[in-house]
N, C-alpha and C positions, 0 to 999 in steps of 0.2 A: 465463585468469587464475589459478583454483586457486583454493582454499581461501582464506578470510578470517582474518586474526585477532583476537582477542576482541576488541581496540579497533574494528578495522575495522568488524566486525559491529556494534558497542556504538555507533558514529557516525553509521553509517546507521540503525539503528533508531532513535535518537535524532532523526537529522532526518526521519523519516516523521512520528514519535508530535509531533512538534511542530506538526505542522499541526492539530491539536485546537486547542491554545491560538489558533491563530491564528485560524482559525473560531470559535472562541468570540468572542475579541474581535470580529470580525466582525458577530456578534448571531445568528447559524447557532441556533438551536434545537437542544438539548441532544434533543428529542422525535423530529425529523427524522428521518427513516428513509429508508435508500435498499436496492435489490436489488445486491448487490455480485456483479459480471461473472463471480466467480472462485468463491468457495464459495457463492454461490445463497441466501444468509441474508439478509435485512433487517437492518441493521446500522447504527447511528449516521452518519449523514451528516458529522459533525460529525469531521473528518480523514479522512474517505474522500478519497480521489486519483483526479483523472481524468487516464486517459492516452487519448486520442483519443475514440473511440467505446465506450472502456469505461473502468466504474467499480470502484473494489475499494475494500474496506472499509480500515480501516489494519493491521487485521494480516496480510491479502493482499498489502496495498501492502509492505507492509514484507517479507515471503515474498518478493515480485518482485525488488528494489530488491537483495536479499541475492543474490538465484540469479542475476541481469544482472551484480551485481559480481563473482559467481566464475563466470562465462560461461556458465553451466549454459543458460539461456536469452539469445537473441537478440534475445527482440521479445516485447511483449504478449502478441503472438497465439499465441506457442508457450506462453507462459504460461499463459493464459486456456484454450486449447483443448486442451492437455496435462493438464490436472487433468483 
């Protein structure tokens, strides 16, 4: 794929951080805590992204989502196991 451009990158970041609002509406606990798959932190549950058997925080989600659209990465798993 290559390189992103600032909108590209700015539309996907966009539609990851939007999964907060959504969980919020939800009723998701702002307190919720999960272990995010990718940097190992306890991080807000509230817009983390589950992609199969792992979870990432949203600004990992959002790392992923960016490196998938410039092909850098394949799959989760190169994601997840590569950091």
């Amino acid at each position: 794929m290559g390189k992103l451009s600032d909108s590209e990158e700015e539309k996907i970041a966009q539609g990851v951080r939007s999964l907060v609002q959504s969980h919020l509406n939800l009723g998701i606990s702002t307190g919720s805590r999960a272990i995010c798959h990718n940097c190992g932190y306890a991080k807000p549950l509230i817009g983390a992204v589950r992609y199969g058997k792992y979870r990432l925080c949203n600004d990992c989600a959002v790392r992923y989502e960016l490196a998938k659209a410039e092909g850098t990465v394949k799959s989760i798993e190169d994601f997840v196991l590569d950091e």
